[in-house]
N, C-alpha and C positions, 0 to 999 in steps of 0.2 A: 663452517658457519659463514653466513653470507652478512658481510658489515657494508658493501658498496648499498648507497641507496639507490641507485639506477638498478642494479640488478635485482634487488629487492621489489623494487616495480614494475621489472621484465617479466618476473614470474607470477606475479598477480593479477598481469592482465595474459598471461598464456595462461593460468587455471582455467580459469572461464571461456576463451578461445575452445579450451581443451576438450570441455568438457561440455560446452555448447554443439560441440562438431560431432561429438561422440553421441550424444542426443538426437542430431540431424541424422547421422547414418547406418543407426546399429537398428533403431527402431523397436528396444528391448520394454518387456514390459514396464520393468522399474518404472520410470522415467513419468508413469501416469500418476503413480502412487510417491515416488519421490523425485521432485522436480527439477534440472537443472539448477534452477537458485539454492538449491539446500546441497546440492553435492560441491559447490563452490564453498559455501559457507564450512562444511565439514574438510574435506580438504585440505583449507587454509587452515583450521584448526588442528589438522592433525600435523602439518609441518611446523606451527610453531609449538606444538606441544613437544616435538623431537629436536625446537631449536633449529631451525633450517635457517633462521637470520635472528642475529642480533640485533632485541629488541629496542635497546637503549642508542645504537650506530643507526638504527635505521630509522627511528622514529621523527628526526629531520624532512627526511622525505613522505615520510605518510603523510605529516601534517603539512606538508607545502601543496602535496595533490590530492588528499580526498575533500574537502571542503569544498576547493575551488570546482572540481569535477560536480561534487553535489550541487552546489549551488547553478551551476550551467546545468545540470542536468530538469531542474522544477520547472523555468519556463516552456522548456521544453515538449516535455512530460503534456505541459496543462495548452500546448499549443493546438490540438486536438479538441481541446473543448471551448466552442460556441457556445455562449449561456445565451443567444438570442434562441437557439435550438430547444432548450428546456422547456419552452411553455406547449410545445409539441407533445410535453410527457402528457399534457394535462392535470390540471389539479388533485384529482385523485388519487394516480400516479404517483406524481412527486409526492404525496399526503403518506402515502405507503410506504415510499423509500426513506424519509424523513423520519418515520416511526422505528424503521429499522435501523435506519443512525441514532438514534435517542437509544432504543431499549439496547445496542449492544457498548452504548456510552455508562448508560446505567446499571450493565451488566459487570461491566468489568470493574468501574466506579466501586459498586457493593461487594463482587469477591475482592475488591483489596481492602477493602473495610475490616471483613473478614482474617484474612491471611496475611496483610502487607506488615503486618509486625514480623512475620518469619522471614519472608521473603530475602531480607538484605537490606544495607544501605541502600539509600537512594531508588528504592525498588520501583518507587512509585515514576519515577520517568522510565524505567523497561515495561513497568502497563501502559504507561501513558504513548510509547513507541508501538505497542501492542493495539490498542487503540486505531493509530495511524495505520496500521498495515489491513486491519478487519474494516476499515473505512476507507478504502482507496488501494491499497497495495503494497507493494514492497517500498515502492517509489518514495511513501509517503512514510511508512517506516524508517528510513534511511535519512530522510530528511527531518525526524524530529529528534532522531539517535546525535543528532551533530547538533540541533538546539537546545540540548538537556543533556549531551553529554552522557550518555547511559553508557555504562561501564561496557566493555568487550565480551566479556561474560554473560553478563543478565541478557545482554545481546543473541547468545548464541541460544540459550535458554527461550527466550521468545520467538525465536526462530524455528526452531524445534517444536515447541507447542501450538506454533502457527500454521505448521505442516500437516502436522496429527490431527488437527481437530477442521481443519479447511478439508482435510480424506474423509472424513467422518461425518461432515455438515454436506457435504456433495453429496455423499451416499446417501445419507438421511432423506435427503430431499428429492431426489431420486422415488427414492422409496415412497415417500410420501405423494408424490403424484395420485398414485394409485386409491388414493382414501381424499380428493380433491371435492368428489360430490357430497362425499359426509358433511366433513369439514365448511364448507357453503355452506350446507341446510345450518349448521351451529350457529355460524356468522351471520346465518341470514343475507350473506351476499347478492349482490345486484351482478349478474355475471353478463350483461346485456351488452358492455360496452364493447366485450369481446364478440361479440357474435354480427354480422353483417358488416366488419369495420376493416381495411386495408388499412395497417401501416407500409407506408412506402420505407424501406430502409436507407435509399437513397437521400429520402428529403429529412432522416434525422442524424445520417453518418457520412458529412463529404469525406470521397476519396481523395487522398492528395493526387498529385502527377508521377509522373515514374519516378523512380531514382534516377539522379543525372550528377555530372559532378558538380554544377554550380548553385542546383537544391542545397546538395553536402557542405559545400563551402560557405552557403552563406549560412545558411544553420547553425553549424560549427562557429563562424563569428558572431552571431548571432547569442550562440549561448553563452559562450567565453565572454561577452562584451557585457551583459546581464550579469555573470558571474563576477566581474570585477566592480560593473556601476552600484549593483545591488548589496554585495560586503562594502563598498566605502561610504555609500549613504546609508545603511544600516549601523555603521559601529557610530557613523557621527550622530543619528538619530538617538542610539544607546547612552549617549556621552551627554545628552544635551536633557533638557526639561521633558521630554521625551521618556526618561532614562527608567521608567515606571515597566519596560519591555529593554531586555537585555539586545545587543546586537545581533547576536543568533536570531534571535524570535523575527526581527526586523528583516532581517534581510530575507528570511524565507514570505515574509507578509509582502515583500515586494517584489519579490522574483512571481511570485503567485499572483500578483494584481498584473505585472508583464506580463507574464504568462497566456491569464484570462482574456487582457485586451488585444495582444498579440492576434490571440485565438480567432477574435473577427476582421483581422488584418491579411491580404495577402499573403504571408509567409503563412498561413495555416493549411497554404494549398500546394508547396513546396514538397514533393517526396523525399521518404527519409527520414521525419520526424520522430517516427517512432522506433524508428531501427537504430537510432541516434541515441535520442532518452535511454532508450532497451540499454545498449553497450555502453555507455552512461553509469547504468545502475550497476549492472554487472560490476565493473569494476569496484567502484564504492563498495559493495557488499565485498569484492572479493579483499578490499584494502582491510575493511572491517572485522573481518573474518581472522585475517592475519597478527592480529593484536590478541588473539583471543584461546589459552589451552581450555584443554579438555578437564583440567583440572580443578577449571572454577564454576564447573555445572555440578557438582553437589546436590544444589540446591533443585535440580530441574525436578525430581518430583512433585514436590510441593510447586512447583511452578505447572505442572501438569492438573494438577488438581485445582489451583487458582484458575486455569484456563475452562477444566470444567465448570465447575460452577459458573462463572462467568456466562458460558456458554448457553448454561441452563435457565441463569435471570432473564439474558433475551429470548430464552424461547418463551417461558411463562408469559412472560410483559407484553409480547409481542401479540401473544394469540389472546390474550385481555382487551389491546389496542384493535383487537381483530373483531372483536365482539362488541367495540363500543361502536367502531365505523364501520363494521361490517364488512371485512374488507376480505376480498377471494384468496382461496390459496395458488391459484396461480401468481398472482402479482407480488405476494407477500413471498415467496419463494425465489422468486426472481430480484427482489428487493432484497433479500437477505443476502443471495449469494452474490448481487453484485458487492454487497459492501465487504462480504467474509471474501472472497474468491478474486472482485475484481472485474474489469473487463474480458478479462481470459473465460472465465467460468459463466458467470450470470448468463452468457448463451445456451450454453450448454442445458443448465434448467433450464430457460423460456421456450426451447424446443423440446423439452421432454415433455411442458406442459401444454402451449401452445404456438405453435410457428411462429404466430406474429409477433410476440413477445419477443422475438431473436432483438431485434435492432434497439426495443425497448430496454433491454438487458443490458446492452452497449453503451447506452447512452446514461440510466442511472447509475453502472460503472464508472462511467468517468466523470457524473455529478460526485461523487465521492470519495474520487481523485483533487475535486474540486477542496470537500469538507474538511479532508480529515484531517488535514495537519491542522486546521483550526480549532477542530474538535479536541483533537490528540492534548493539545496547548492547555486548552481550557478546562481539562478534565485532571491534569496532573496536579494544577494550584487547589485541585479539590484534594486529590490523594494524598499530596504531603501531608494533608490533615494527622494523616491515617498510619503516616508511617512510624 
């Protein structure tokens, strides 16, 4: 049993190395249907469920390195995102994507309404983390997991059900391509804006520069310096008349406002940003992971089923919302998967439906990198109601 905390650390960021590589070379089908990030997460579960380190000798070192990692990892993350870029989506646009952050806030809001009495203690921050990860990503899951504290467990559980149901909402939509003209005539959709209209992908996604080593290095100081300014004006913030938002909440609301402004500063044109965030998260999830047996998912049915439901309020609400603004199922498809899937996916539909939509996909992706840890936040002081 492994009590050093250094080694303890060795092996959490070679999980992820491991099994990111093994990803890159084997080219095996898994890997579409279950994705690096969950075979990290399972992994670390199964080693501490055999005890591979002593949880109470090592837990020193967890907590010395996954906050600080977290917290360099947010600005990071949102360095990427120019909000002068968003008025590019246009109104309507954003109107779409905004509807689909609402009905999947309100979706999961009412399955815990529902369920959240079964669920567990403190259940309502693993929906509220739940939340952050279907509005932005993993990034932003990870990041409200350390502002609310959600158990290792409920952790693993949402993780799990975030997987299942992102294979299943891909598919879906997918699918539904093919029933796009119906769907219009319902909506009564105005599909014009699509037709004679070039988005340049250029002018809504700057590329950074190559990777170099003095990108990396300043990056890296760059996040680490954020990571330490943003914990010490955060806990003082928490401590002061302020004190109405806990330090946690804080220092993520300011790593996020760096982040943002950052984002229209020359460092946004530095290569490496995101391959930085990327192995960033990795690890976090992989620290996270390693706190967490297999033995306190019990409850993941019922958490399977809260994720249904959930799932199904956004669909209802959304295609309500779709009929009052009449809004296409291209763009509503591509609104939904950026917020369930992320930047990784939201492509993937906007090309199944229409090319041009790619870059557009890209960019409501990471307006929703933008949201959701503030969403996430503000949805759990509802849930406690509930718990």
């Amino acid at each position: 049993m492994i009590t050093t905390g250094f080694y303890y650390i060795a092996i959490c960021v070679a999980i992820p190395a491991i099994i990111c590589l093994a990803e890159a070379k084997t080219g095996w089908k898994i890997w579409k249907w279950m994705p690096a990030f969950v075979f990290v997460y399972l992994l670390n579960m199964i080693c501490c469920t055999l005890n591979i380190w002593d949880l109470e000798a090592t837990y020193p070192a967890y907590a010395a390195v996954k906050n600080n990692l977290l917290y360099a990892m947010i600005p990071l993350m949102l360095l990427r995102c120019d909000i002068r870029k968003l008025a590019k989506l246009g109104p309507r646009l954003v109107l779409t994507f905004l509807c689909a952050a609402f009905t999947i806030c309100i979706g999961i809001v009412a399955s815990y309404a529902i369920f959240g009495s079964w669920l567990g203690t403190n259940s309502s921050h693993a929906a509220a983390a739940l939340i952050g990860s279907w509005i932005g990503g993993s990034d932003n899951m990870v990041a409200v997991q350390a502002v609310l504290q959600v158990p290792e467990g409920d952790m693993g559980a949402c993780i799990i059900i975030d997987n299942i149901y992102y294979s299943v909402w891909i598919a879906f939509l997918l699918w539904a391509g093919s029933k796009s003209e119906k769907f219009n005539k319902f909506t009564k959709a105005d599909t014009s804006y699509l037709e004679g209209q070039t988005i340049d992908a250029d002018s809504l996604i700057e590329k950074g520069n190559p990777v170099d080593f003095v990108g990396l290095i300043t990056l890296l100081g760059f996040g680490f310096g954020c990571s330490a300014l943003t914990q010490a004006v955060g806990q003082a913030m928490g401590n002061s008349f302020l004190g109405f938002l806990d330090g946690g909440t804080w220092t993520v609301i300011l790593g996020t406002v760096i982040g943002v402004v950052a984002g229209m500063s020359p460092l946004a044109k530095l290569g490496g940003k995101d391959e930085l965030a990327t192995i960033l998260c990795f690890i976090v999830v992989s620290l996270l992971a390693s706190r967490a047996g297999f033995n306190e998912l019990f409850d993941a049915p019922l958490w399977l089923v809260f994720g249904a439901v959930a799932l199904l309020f956004h669909v209802v609400l959304f295609v309500l919302l779709a009929k009052l603004f009449k809004f296409d199922l291209f763009s509503m498809g591509t609104a939904s998967m950026a917020c369930v899937g992320g930047t990784g996916s939201a492509p993937i539909i906007a090309a199944s439906y229409n090319s041009m939509l790619i870059p557009v996909g890209i960019l409501m992706g990471i307006f929703g990198g933008l949201l959701g840890n503030f969403l996430a936040l503000f949805c759990d002081k509802i849930m406690v109601v509930f718990a």
